[in-house]
C-alpha positions in Angstrom: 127.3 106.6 105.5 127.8 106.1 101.9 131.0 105.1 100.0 131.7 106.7 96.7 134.5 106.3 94.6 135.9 102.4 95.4 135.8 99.6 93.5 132.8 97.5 94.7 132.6 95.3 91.4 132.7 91.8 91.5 135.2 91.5 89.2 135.1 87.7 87.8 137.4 86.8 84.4 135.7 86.9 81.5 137.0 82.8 80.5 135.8 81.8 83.9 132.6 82.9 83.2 131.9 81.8 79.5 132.3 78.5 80.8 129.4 78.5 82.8 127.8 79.8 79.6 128.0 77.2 77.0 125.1 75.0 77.0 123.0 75.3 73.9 120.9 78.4 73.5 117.4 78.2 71.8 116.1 81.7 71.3 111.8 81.8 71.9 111.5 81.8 68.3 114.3 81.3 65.2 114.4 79.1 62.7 117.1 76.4 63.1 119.7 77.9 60.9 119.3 81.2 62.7 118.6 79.6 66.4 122.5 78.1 65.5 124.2 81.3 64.5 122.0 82.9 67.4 123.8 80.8 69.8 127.1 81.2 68.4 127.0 84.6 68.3 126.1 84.8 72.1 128.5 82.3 72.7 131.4 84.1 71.5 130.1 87.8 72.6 131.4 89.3 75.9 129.2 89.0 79.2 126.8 91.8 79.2 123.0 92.9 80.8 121.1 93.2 78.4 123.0 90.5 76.7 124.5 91.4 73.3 122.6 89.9 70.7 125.2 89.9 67.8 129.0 89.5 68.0 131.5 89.5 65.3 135.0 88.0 67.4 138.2 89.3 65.7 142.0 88.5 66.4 142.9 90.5 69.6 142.0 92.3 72.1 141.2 96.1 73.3 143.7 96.7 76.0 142.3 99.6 78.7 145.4 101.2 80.3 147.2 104.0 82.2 147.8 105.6 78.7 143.8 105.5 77.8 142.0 108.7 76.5 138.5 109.8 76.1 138.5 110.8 72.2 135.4 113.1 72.2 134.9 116.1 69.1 131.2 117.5 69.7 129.4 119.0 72.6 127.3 115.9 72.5 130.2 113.5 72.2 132.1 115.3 75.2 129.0 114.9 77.4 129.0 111.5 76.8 132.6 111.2 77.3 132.5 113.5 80.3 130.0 111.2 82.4 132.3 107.9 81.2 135.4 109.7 82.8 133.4 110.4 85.9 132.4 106.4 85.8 135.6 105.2 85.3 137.1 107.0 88.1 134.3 105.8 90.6 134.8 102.0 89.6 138.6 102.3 90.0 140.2 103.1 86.6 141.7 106.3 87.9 141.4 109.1 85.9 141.1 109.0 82.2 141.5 112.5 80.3 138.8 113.5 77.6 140.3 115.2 74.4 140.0 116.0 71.3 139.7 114.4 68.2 142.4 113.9 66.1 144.8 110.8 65.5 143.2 108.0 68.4 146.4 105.8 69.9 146.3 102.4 70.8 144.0 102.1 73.8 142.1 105.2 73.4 138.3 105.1 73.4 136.8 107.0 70.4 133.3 108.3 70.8 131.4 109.5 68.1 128.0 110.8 66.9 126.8 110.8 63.5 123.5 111.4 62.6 123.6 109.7 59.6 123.8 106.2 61.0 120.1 106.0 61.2 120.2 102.4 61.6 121.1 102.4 65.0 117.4 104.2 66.0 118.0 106.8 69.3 119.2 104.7 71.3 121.6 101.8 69.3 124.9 102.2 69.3 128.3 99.8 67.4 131.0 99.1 69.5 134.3 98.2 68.1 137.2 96.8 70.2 140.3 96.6 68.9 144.0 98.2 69.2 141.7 101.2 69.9 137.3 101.0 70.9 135.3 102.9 69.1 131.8 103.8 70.0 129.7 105.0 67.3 125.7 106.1 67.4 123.5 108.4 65.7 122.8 110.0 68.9 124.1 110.8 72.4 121.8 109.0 74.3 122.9 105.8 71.7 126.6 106.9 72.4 126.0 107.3 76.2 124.4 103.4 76.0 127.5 102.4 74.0 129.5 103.4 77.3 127.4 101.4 79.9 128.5 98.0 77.6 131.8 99.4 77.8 131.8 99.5 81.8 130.3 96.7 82.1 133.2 94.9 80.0 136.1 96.4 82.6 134.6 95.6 85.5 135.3 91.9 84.3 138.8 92.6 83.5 141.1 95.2 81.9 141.1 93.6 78.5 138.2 93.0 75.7 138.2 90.3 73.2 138.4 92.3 70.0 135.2 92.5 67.8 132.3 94.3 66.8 128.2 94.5 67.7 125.7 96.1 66.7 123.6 97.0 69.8 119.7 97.9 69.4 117.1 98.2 71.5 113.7 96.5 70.5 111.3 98.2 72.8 111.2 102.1 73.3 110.2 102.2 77.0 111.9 100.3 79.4 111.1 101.3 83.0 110.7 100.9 86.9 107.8 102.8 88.6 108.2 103.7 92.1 105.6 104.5 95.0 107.0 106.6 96.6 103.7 108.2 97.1 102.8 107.6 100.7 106.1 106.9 102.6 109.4 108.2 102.2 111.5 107.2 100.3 115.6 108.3 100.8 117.2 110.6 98.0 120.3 108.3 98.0 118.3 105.0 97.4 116.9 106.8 94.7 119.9 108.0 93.4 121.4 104.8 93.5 118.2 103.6 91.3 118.4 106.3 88.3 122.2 105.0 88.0 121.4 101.2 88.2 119.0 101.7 85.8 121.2 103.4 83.0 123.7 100.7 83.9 120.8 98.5 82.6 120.0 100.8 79.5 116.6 101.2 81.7 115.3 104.5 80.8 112.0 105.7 82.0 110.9 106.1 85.7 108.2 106.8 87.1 107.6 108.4 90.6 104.4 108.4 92.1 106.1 111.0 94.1 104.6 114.2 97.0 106.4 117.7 96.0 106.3 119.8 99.4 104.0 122.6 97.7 104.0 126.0 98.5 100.7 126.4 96.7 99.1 123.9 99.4 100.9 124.1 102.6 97.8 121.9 104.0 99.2 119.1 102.2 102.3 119.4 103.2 102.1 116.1 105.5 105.2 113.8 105.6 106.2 111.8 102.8 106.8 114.7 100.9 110.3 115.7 99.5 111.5 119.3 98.7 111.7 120.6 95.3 115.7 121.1 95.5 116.1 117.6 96.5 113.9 116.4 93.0 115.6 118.5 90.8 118.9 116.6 91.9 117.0 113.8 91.0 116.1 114.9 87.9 119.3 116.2 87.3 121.0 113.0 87.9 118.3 111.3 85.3 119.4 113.9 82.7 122.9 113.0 82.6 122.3 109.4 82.6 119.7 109.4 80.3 116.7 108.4 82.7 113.4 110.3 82.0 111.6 110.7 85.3 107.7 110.7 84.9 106.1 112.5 87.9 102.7 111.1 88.9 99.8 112.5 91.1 97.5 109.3 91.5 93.3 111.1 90.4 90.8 111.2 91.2 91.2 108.4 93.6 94.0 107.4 95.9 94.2 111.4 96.6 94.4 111.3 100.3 97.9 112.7 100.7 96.4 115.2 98.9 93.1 116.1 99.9 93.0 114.7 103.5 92.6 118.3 105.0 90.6 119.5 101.8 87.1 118.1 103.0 85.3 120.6 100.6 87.3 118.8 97.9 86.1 115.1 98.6 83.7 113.1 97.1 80.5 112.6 99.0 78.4 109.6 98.8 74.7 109.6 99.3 74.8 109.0 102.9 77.1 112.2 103.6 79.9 110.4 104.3 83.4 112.6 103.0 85.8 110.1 101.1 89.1 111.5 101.5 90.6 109.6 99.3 88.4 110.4 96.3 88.4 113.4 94.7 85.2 115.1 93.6 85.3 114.9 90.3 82.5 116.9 89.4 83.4 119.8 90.9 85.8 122.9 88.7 87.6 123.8 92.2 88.7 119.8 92.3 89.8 120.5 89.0 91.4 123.1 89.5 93.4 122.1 92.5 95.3 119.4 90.7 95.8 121.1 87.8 97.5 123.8 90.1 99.7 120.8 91.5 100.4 119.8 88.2 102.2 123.8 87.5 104.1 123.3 90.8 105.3 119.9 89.5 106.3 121.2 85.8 108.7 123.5 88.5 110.9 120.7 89.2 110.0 117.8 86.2 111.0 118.1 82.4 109.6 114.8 81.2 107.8 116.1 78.3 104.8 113.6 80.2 102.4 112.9 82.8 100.7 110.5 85.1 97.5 111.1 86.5 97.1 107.0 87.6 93.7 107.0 87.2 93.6 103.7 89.2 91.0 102.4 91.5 88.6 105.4 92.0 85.6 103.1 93.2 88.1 100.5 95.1 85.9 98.9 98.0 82.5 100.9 96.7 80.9 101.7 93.5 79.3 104.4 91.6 75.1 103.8 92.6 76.8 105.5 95.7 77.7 108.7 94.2 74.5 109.8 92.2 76.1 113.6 91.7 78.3 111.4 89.2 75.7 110.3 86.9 73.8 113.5 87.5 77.2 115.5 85.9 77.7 112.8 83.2 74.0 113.3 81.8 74.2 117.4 82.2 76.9 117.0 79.8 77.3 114.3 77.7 73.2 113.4 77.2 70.7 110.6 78.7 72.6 108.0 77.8 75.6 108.7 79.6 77.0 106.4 82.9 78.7 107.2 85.8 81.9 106.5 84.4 81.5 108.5 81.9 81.9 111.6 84.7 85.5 109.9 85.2 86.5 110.0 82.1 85.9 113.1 81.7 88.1 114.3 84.2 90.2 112.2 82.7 90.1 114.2 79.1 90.3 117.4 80.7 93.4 116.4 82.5 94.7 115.4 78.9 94.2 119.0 77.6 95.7 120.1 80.3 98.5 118.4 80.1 99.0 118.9 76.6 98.7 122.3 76.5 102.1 122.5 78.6 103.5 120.0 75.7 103.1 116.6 78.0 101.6 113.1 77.1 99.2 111.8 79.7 99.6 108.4 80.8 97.2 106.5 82.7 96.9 103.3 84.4 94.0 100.9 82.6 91.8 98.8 85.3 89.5 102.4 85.1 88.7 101.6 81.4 85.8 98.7 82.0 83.9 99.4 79.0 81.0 101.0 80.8 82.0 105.0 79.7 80.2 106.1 76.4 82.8 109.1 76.3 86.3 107.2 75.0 89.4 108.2 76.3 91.1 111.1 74.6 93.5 109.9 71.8 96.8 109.5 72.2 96.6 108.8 76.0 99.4 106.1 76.9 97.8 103.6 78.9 99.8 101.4 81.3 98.3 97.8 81.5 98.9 96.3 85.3 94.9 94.4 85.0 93.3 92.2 83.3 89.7 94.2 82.7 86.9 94.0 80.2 88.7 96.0 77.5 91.8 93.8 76.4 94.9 95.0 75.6 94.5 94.4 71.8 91.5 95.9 71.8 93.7 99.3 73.2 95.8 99.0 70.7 93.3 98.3 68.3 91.9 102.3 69.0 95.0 103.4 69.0 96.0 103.6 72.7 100.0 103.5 72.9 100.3 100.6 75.4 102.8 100.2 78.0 103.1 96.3 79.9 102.9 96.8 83.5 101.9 93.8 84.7 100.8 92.8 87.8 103.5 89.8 87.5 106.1 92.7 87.2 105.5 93.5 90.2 107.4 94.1 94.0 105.2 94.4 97.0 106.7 95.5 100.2 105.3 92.9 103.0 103.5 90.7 99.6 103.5 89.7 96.3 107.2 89.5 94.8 107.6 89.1 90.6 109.0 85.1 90.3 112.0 86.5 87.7 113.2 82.7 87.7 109.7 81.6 86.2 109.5 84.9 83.8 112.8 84.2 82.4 111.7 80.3 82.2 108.5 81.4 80.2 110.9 83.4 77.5 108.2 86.8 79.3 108.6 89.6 77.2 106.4 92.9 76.7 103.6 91.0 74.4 102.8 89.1 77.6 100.3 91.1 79.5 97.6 89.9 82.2 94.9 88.1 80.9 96.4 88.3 76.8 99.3 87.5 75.1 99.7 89.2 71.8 101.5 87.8 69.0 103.3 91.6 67.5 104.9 93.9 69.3 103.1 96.8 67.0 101.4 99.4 69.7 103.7 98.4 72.6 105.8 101.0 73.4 107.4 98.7 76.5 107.4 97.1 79.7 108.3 98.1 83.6 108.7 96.5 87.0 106.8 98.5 90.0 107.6 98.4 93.8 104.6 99.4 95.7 104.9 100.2 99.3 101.3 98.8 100.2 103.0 97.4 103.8 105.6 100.1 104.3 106.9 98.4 107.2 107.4 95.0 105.6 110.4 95.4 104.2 112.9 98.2 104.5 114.4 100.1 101.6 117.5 98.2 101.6 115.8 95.0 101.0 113.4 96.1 98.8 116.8 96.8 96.8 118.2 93.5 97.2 114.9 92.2 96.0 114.4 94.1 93.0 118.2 94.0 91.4 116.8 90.6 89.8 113.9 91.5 88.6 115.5 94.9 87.1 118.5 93.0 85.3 115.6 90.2 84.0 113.4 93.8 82.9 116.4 95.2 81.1 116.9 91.6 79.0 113.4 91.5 78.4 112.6 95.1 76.9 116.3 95.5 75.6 117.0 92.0 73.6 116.1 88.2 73.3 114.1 87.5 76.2 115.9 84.3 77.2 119.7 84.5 76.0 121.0 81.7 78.0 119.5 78.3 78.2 119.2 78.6 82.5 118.4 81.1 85.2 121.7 79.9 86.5 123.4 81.1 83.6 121.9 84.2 83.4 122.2 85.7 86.5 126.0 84.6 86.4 126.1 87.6 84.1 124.4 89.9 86.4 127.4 88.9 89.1 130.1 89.4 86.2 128.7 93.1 85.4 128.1 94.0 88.8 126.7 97.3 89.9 126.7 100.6 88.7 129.9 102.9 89.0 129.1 105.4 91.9 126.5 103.3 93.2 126.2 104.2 97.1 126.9 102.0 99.9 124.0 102.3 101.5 124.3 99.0 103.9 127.4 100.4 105.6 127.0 101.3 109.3 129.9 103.5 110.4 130.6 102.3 113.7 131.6 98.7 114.7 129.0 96.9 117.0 129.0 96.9 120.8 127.7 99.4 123.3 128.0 103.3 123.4 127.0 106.5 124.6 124.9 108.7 122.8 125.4 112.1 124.0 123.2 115.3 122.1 121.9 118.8 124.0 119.4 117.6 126.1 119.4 113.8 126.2 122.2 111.2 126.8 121.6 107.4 126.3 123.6 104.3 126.8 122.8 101.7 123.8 124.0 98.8 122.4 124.6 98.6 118.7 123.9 95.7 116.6 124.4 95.8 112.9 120.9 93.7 111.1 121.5 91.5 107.8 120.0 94.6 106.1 122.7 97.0 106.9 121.2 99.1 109.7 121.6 98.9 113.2 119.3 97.9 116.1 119.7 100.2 119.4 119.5 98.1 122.6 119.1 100.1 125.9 118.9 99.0 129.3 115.0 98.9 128.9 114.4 97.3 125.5 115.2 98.3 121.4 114.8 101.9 120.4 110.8 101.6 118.3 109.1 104.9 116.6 105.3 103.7 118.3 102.0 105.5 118.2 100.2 108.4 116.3 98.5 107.8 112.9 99.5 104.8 110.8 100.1 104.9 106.9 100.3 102.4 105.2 101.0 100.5 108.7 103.5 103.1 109.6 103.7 105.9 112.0 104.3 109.0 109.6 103.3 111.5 112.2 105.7 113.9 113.1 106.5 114.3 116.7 106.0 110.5 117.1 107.9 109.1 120.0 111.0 106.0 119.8 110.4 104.7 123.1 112.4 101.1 124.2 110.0 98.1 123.1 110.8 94.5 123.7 113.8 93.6 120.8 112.6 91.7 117.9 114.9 90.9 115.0 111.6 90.9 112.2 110.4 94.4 113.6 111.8 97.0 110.7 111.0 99.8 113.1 113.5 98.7 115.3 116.1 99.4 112.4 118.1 103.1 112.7 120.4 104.4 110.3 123.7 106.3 111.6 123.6 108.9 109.4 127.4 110.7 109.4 127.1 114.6 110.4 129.7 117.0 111.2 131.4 115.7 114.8 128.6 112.9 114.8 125.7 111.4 113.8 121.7 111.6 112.9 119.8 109.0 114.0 117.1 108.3 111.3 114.7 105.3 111.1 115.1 103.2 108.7 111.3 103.0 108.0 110.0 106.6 108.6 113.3 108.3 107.2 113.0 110.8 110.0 115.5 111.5 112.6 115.6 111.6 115.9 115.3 115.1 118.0 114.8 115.9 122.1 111.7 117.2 122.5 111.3 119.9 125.2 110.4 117.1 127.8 113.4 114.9 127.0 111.4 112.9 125.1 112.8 111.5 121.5 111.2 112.0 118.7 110.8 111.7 114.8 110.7 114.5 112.9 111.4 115.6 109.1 114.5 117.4 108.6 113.2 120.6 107.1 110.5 121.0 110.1 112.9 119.9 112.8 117.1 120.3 112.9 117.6 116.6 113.7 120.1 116.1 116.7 123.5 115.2 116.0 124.6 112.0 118.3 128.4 111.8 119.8 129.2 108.4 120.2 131.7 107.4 123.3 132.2 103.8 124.4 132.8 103.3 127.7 
């Protein structure tokens, strides 16, 4: 059901734009003199996200054309160069041959590394337009940014105002984290993620993410995704620069994990198993997620990893688990707390990790000030709450801090970030819950995080429409001036100037125009009316009510079971589990819901039901109308 390969920009002049841009600009804090030249310079500089921060204009213009090449000399310049051709042809430029280096023509594009230009950092690049553009950096991942302005300048037109910037980032990190650690979460919506966010200059995800594991099969229940499919993720991050952080949320939130691992669960004093803590005090416990971790370093290269490290006690507290104080005193002495037991699971997960060559990262509301054993040094330490120990306090020992801030965040079914008032309040990474520091020394960035805590609240293609905001107001934020223009108005006008990402998917296309059809597969034949939703799925109306996947377990207020039955339910335009996705196959079509992301198969009985592709061959529909 995806489109690759057309021209789905927005393309808007450049002039018709700048003049919704030139109201006086007041960065958060310049002197006058500077705030002046500040706003002229953004004035005169081309429409970009993030916006570019300095602009020298110069007589003429770059003219992109049918006679453009990709200058490229290195292996690292020709990478860059080879992803830019492959970008250029999916947003409609045709194709653009990558050669040489040598004597550059009028409307060629020159990319070059050099090493030398340590100004520019890893990831700054220059950009000169002229009778030919130039893109200069001292690396390739500053060269491969350079190119992401560049395609962001065509897709507003076929000709650049000549002059030069000087692009830089000032924070390190920039970053969305993802949840996809309960439901499912498509490949292609993912996809479509890594390349908005390079299109952004975004470059860390995380994925709180389930590997199927081969180690475990027990914990193979659904949610999970195959190691093939990540490495095509990760893949897809490595060309465009995205590092993708795998996380395993420990010791708590463990029960994808550990559900059917009883002997692995914390116990509290009454006897009761918690299967969503681990047991923390136990070597096999330790050893099981350590083993997950090797089965993870199959399929991630980030030279890091997340262990979360969130909410172990959520709803209960430690004077329930006396084995934990009982550990922390056997090892660390008499005056050691319960906590103490957690952080040192914690630190031995650090080792770990660091003996495969990763950085741990860890979320903070854990860190309450009640441990006597300190968190092992150079542990990155993602702020989201505002706890006892304050973020300068964190950076104060040391801690490399990212912001991660509950106001950053994207609920499905809840709490959505307010980018308008963010962008308002000039928010940038010093801003963090409860503090607001005045350096940015110790921060290594900022990221947005969609959390899936109502999975059924809203489905992935709204949770898309609802972060693209928030992800464009996150690039700004982490990449430049926090507040370029003087509105929210005027800022988002750039976001509609840039558009999206070359090769993004189509993913609210439904292949087939409403009305009513049979759906004919071995075994089962139904007569349904289609009906395209606002979202871009479809609803399936038969004679006895809307297609629903109802019954069996619910997650996160979703039934995940596989084997779960769609069975007709009363239509209702708000339920998301009413939403199907045609999926093109060969001669037809899957049905998948949009919610569980599993398709529809006939059961021996005729009944339909949900199951995950790799367990189940989905049926393939044929549609007829009558």
């Amino acid at each position: 059901m995806a489109v690759r390969g057309k021209r789905r920009f927005r393309l808007i002049g450049f002039a018709a734009v700048l003049a919704l841009l030139t109201a006086p600009v007041t960065p958060a804090v310049a002197a006058p003199a500077d705030a002046a030249q500040a706003v002229a310079a953004r004035q005169a500089a081309p429409l970009t996200v993030p916006a570019l921060t300095n602009w020298t204009p110069a007589p003429g213009s770059y003219d992109f054309g049918a006679g453009t090449r990709l200058v490229a000399d290195g292996a690292s310049e020709r990478r860059v160069a080879d992803t830019l051709a492959d970008d250029l042809a999916a947003a409609g430029h045709g194709t653009v041959p990558v050669v040489p280096g040598g004597s550059a023509r009028p409307g060629d594009i020159v990319i070059q590394v050099r090493p030398q230009q340590r100004s520019l950092g890893a990831e700054g690049y220059e950009l000169r337009a002229g009778a030919r553009l130039s893109l200069t950096a001292a690396t390739e991942t500053g060269a491969f940014y350079g190119t992401r302005t560049l395609l962001q300048l065509l897709a507003q037109g076929d000709r650049i105002p000549a002059g030069r910037t000087l692009d830089v980032p000032r924070y390190k990190e920039r970053g969305v984290g993802v949840c996809a650690c309960y439901i499912h979460i498509s490949l292609p919506w993912l996809e479509n993620l890594v390349r908005e966010m390079a299109y952004h200059k975004l470059n860390q995800l995380l994925l709180e993410i389930k590997v199927k594991s081969d180690a475990h099969p027990e914990a193979n229940t659904w949610g999970y995704y195959t190691k093939d499919e990540l490495r095509r993720l990760v893949a897809l991050g490595d060309t465009y620069h995205v590092e993708i952080i795998p996380e395993i949320n420990s010791p708590g939130h463990m029960d994808p994990w550990i559900e059917n691992r009883p002997d692995l669960q914390l116990t509290d004093s009454d006897g009761n198993k918690q299967p969503a803590r681990l047991d923390v005090t136990q070597q096999a416990a330790f050893d099981y997620y350590t083993s997950l971790m090797d089965e993870y370093a199959q399929v991630f290269t980030a030279p890091a990893w997340h262990m979360g490290a969130d909410e172990y006690m959520l709803g209960s507290d430690y004077s329930k688990y006396p084995q934990m104080l009982r550990y922390a005193r056997e090892k660390y002495g008499a005056n050691a707390t319960p906590q103490d037991a957690y952080i040192d699971f914690i630190n031995r997960v650090q080792a770990y990790a660091a003996s495969k060559g990763k950085q741990l990262r860890i979320w903070n509301d854990g860190l309450t000030g009640a441990n006597t054993v300190p968190v092992a040094p150079g542990t990155t330490v993602e702020h989201w709450l505002d706890v006892q120990e304050k973020p300068s306090r964190l950076i104060a020992q040391g801690y490399p801090l990212m912001n991660a801030a509950y106001s950053l965040y994207l609920v499905r079914g809840g709490f959505h970030s307010d980018t308008e008032s963010l962008y308002d309040q000039s928010w940038d990474p010093r801003s963090f819950e409860g503090e607001r520091l005045t350096s940015s020394t110790g921060i290594t960035g900022a990221k947005i995080s969609l959390w899936p805590d109502n999975g059924r609240g809203e489905t992935e293609n709204e949770v898309a429409a609802d972060t693209e905001p928030a992800l464009r107001h996150l690039a700004q934020a982490t990449w430049g001036d926090p507040h370029p223009d003087a509105t929210y108005a005027q800022f988002t006008a750039r976001g509609t100037a840039v558009g999206h990402a070359p090769g993004r998917q189509d993913l609210t296309r439904v292949p087939v125009p409403d009305g009513t059809y049979t759906f004919r597969t071995a075994g089962a034949s139904v007569e349904a009316t289609v009906q395209r939703t606002a979202d871009g799925y479809a609803t399936l109306r038969t004679a006895d009510g809307c297609l629903e996947i109802q019954g069996g377990k619910l997650t996160l207020n979703v039934p995940l079971q596989p084997g779960t039955a769609a069975v007709p339910q009363p239509c209702d335009p708000a339920n998301t589990m009413q939403r199907w996705e045609l999926a093109p196959a060969p001669s037809g079509y899957r049905l998948v819901n949009a919610i569980t992301q599993m398709a529809l198969s006939v059961a021996d009985d005729g009944r339909l039901v949900q199951y995950p592709p790799d367990q189940h061959r989905p049926a393939v529909w044929h549609l007829t109308a009558p």
